[in-house]
C-alpha positions in Angstrom: 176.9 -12.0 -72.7 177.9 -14.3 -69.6 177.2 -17.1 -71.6 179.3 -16.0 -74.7 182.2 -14.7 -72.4 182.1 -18.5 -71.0 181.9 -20.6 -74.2 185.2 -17.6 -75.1 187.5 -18.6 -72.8 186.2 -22.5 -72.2 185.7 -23.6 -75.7 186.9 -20.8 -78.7 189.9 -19.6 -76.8 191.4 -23.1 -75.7 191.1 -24.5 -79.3 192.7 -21.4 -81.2 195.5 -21.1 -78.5 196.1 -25.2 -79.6 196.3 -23.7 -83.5 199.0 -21.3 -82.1 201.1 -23.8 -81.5 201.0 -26.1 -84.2 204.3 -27.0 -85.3 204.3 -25.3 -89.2 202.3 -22.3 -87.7 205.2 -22.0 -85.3 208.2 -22.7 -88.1 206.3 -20.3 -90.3 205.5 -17.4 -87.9 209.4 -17.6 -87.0 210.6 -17.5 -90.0 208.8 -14.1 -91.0 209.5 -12.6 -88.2 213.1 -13.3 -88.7 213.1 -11.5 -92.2 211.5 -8.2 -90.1 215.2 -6.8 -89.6 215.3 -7.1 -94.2 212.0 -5.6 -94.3 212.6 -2.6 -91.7 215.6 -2.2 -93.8 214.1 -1.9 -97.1 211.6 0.2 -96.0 214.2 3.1 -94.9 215.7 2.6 -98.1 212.3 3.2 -99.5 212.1 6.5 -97.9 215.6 7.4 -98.6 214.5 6.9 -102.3 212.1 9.7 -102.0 215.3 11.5 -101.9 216.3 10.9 -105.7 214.3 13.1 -106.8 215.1 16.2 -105.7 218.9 15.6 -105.4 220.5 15.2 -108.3 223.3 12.7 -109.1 222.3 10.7 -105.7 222.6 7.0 -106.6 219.8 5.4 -106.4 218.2 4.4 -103.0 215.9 1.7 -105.3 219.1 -0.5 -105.4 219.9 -1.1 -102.1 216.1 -1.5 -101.6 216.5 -4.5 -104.5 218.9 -6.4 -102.2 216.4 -6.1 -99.1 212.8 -6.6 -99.5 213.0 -7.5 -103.2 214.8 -10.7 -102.0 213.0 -11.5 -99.0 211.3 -14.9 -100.9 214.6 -16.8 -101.0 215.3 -16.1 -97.5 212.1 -17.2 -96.1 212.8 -20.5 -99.0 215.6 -20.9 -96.8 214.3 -20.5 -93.2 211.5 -22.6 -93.4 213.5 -25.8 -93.2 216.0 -24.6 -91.3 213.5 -23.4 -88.3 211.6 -26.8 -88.9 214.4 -28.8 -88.8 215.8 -26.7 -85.6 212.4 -27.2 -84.0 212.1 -31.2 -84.7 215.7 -31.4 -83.3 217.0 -32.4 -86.2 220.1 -29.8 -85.9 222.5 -32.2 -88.4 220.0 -31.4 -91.3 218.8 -27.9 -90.5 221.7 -26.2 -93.2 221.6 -28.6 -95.8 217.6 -28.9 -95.4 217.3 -24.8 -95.9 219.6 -24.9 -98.8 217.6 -27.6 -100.3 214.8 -25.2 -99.9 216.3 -22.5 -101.7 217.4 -24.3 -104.5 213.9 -25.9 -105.0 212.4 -22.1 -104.8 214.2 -21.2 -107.4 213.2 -24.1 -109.6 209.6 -24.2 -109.3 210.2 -19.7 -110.5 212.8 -20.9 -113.0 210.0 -21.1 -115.9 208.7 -17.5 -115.0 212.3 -15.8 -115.1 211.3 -13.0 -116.6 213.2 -10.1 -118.7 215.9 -7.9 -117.2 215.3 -5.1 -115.1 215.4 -5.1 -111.7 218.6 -5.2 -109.4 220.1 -8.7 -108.5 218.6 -11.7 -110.9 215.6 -9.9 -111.8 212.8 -12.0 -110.7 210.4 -10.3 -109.2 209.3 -13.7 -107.3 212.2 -13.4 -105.2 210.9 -10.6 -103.0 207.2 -10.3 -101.5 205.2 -11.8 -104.7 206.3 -15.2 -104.4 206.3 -15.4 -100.4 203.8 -18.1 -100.6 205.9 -20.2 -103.3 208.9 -19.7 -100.7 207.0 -20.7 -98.1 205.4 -23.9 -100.0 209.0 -25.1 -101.5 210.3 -24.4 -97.7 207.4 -27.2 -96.1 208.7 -29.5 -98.8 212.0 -29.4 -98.5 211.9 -29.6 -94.5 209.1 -32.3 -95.0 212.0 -34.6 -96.7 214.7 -33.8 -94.4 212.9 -34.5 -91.7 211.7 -38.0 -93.3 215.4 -38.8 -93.5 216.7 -37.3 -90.2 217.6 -41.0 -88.8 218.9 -42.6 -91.8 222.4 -43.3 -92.5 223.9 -45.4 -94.7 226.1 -46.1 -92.0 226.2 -48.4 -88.4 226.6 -46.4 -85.1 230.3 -47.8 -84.8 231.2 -47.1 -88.0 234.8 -45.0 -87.9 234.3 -42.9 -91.0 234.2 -39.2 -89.2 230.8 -38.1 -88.1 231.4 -34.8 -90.5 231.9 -37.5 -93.7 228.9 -39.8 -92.5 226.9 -36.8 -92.5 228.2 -35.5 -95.9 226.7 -38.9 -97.4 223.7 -39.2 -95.3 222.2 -35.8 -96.6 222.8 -37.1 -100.1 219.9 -38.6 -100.6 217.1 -35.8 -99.4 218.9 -33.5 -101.0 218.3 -35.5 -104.9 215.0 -36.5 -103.4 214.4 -32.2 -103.4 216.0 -31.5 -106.3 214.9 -34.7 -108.5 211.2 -33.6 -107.5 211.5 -29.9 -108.2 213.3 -31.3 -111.9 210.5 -33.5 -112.6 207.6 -31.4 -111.7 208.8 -28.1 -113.2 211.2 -29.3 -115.6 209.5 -32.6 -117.0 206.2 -32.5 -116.7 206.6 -28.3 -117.0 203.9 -28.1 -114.1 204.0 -24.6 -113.2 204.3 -24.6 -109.5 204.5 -20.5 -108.9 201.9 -19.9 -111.0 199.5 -22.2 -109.7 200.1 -21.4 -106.3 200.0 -17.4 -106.9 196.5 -18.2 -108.3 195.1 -20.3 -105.6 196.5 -17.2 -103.0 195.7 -14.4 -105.4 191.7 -14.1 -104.7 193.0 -14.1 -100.9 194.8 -10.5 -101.6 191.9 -9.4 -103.4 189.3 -10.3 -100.8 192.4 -8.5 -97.6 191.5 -5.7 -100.2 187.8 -5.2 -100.4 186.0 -3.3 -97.3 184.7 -6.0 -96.0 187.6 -8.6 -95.9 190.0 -6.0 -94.7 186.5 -5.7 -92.1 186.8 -8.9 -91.2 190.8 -9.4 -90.8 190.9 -6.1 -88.6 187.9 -7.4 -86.3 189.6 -10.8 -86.0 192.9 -9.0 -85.2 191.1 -7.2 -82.3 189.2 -10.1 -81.4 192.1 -12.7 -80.4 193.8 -10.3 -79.0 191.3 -9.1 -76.4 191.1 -13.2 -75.4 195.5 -12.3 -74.4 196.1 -14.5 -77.6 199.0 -12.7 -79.9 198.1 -11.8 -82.9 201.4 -13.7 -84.5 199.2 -16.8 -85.5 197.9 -14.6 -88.3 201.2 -13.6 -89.3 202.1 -17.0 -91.7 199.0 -15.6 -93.7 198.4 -12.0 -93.1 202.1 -11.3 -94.2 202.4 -12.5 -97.5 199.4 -10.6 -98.3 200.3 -7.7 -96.9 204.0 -7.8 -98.5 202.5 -8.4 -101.9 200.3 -5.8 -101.8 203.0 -3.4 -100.9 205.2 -4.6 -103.6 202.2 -4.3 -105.7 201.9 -0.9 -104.7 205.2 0.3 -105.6 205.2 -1.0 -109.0 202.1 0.9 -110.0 204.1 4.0 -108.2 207.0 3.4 -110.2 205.3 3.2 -113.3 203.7 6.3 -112.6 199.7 4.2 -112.8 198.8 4.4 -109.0 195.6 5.9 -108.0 193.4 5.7 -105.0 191.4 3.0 -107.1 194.0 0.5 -107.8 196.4 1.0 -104.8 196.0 -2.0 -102.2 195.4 -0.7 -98.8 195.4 -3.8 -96.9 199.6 -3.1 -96.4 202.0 -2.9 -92.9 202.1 0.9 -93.9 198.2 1.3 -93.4 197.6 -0.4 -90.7 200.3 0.1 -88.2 202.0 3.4 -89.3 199.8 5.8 -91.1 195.8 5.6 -89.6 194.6 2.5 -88.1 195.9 1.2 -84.7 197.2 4.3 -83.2 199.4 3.0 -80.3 198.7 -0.5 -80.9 196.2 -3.3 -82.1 193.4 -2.1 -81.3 193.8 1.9 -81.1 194.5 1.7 -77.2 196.0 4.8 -77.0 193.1 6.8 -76.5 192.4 4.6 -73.7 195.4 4.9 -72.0 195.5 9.0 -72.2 191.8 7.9 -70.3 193.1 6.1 -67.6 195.4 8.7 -67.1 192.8 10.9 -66.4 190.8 8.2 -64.4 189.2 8.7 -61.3 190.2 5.0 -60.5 194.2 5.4 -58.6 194.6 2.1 -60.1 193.6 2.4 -63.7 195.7 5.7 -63.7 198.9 4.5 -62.2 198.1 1.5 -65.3 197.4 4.2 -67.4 201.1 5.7 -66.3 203.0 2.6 -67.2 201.2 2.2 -70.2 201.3 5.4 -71.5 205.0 5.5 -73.1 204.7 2.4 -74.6 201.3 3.0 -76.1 203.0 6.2 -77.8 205.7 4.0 -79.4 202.6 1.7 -80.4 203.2 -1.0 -77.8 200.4 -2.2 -76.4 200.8 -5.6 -74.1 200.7 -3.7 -70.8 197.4 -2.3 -71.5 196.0 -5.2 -72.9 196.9 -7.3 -70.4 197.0 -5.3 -68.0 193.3 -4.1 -68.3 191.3 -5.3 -71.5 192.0 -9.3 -71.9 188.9 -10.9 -70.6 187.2 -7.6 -69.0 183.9 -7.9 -70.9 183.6 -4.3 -70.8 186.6 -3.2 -72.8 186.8 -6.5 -74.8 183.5 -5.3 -76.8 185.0 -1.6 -77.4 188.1 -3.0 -78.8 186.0 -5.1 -81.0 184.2 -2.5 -82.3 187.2 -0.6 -83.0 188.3 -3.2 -85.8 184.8 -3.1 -87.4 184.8 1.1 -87.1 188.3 2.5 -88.3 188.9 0.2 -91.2 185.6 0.7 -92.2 186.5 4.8 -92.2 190.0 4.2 -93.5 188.4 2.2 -96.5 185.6 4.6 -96.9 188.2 7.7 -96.8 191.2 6.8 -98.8 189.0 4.3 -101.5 185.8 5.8 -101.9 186.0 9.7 -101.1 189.8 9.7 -100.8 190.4 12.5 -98.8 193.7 10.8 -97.1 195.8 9.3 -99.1 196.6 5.6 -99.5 200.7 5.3 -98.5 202.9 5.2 -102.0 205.9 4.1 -99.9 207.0 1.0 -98.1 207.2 2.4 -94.5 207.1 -0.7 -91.5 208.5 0.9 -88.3 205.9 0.8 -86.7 206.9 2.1 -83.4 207.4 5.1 -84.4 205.1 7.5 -83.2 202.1 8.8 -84.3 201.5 11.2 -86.2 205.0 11.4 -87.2 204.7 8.0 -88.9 201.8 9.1 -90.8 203.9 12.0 -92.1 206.3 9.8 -93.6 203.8 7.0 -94.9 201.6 9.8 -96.8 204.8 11.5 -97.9 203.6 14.8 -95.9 200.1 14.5 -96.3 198.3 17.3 -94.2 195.0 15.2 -95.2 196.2 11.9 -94.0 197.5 13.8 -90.7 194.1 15.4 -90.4 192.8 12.2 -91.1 194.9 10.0 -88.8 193.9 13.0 -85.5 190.2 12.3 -86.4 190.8 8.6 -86.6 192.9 8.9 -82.8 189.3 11.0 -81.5 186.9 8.1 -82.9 188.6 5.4 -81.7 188.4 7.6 -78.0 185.1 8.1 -78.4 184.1 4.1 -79.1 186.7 3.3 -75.8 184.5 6.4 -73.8 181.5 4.8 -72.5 183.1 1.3 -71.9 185.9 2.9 -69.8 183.4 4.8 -67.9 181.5 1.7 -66.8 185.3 0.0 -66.0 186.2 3.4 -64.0 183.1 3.7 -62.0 183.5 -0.1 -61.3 187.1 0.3 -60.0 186.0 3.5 -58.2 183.5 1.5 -56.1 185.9 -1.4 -55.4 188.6 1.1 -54.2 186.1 3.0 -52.1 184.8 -0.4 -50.4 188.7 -1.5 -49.6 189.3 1.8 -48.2 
């Protein structure tokens, strides 16, 4: 173990901290968490919708839901360049380049417009399905802006007005963008949203199997007990997640959904109706333990931690006591093998608790309150999310134990 713990922090850690901070992984990460504010809003307007159908003549929740998350695509199409451009420096460009990227968006999902139906221009790309088409026309577009960032067709002395100078020097990435989308989708009729949904589809089929959702929620717990945020999984975790949920609520709203075609690898699953209970990494069965703790230090930690955990924040206590402490490291390990194994094993294969129908991402909200809104009033899921809370205590038992009667001993020798 002292040999693993040492290749951890001297080798694995070092290397993945390097991959935080790439430069797209950055751009990308920002620009999802800026659509968070569109997202939190659709999802009250998905619970308002529940609404419609016991109040009569209500309009439709669904619509202002349309203009939220269904749209969310062409804002990231936007972002991407912009937050690239921002980052690089490049502050002239940054509009015109995230413009760029929404037009060229919307041509490589021109030739899969499909028929009328949903609110705004009724393409369901433009929301959560064609994230990663947003997200691929965004690198583009902020690829060729940046190529052009110091180009002018103009001298440093010139006197035309810097606002003019800039007009015409943005001309020519912005054809470049356009000309290419034209050619590739319009031309040559390459279909650049479909391909690109097929080469990310088997990705949202494998975040949906028991073992890939396994894997994701281990490696979620994993980086995170290293003090390594878990937002350099966000440019690919999201999408997934996002599509699956929109996924979700089409098989809802054609009245299809069952426990056996509904995605559970979604924002509602994890972080509002079972899984982490007061954070990544279910830590708020820990900190009610270090309340209780022998140790004066682990419970006045436990104290500070312990409102925060409720509203599922969780950096105090993980930085505060698990990051590279060898014995609660492994327990929070084990918790992302053990609950999504009994999530999947519970909602999929004897589906006692249901799997959420509605969007539902604020996931500070407290438990079980949350799960109450995510199962629609599910006394199961409740029952289901309590037994989840005393498992995940039980696996963080023996490890805090060990920690306690560690501390006790250090305390006892200062004193």
């Amino acid at each position: 173990m002292k040999k693993f713990m040492e290749w951890l922090e001297n080798s694995f850690a070092p290397k993945l901290q390097k991959v935080t901070n790439l430069t797209w992984i950055v751009v990308i990460k920002d620009s999802l968490m800026q659509i968070l504010p569109f997202i939190l809003a659709g999802s009250i307007f998905c619970c308002l919708a529940i609404l419609n159908d016991y109040i009569p003549g209500l309009p439709s929740f669904w619509t202002p839901f349309g203009w939220t998350m269904s749209k969310i695509s062409l804002m990231v199409a936007f972002l991407i360049p912009f937050n690239y451009c921002e980052k690089k420096r490049f502050r002239k460009q940054r509009i015109l380049a995230g413009i760029s990227g929404l037009i060229l968006f919307m041509i490589f999902i021109e030739p899969n417009i499909q028929a009328e139906g949903s609110v705004g221009q009724g393409q369901a790309l433009y929301g959560a399905n064609g994230m990663f088409v947003a997200m691929f026309a965004g690198i583009i577009s902020g690829l060729i802006f940046g190529a052009f960032a110091k180009f002018s067709f103009f001298k440093e002395d010139s006197a035309i007005p810097d606002f003019v100078r800039q007009w015409f020097d943005a001309l020519l990435p912005i054809i470049i963008v356009v000309c290419l989308g034209w050619i590739i989708s319009g031309i040559i009729g390459f279909d650049v949203a479909g391909t690109i949904q097929s080469i990310f589809t088997p990705l949202g089929k494998l975040a949906n199997t028991w073992y890939g959702m396994t894997i994701i929620c281990f490696f979620y717990c994993f980086i995170y007990s290293m003090g390594i945020s878990t937002w350099v999984l966000t440019p690919m975790a999201q999408p997934i997640k996002l599509q699956n949920i929109a996924n979700n609520l089409a098989l809802v709203a054609a009245g299809t959904a069952t426990a056996a075609n509904l995605s559970i690898f979604t924002e509602t699953t994890m972080y509002t109706c079972y899984l982490w209970i007061g954070g990544i990494g279910a830590t708020l069965s820990l900190v009610i333990l270090m309340n209780l703790s022998k140790s004066t230090e682990l419970k006045a930690l436990g104290r500070a931690c312990l409102v925060p955990g409720i509203f599922n924040i969780n950096e105090p206590v993980v930085f505060g006591a698990i990051a590279w402490n060898p014995l609660l490291m492994v327990p929070m390990w084990l918790q992302g093998i053990i609950l999504p194994l009994m999530t999947w094993i519970f909602t999929k294969v004897i589906p006692l608790a249901p799997i959420p129908r509605i969007q539902f991402e604020l996931w500070y909200c407290p438990y079980p309150i949350s799960t109450f809104i995510s199962t629609q009033g599910s006394i199961m899921g409740i029952l289901f999310a309590v037994v989840t809370f005393i498992v995940s205590g039980l696996i963080w038992y023996p490890f805090f134990k060990a920690y306690e009667n560690q501390k006790v001993k250090e305390e006892a020798e200062k004193a």
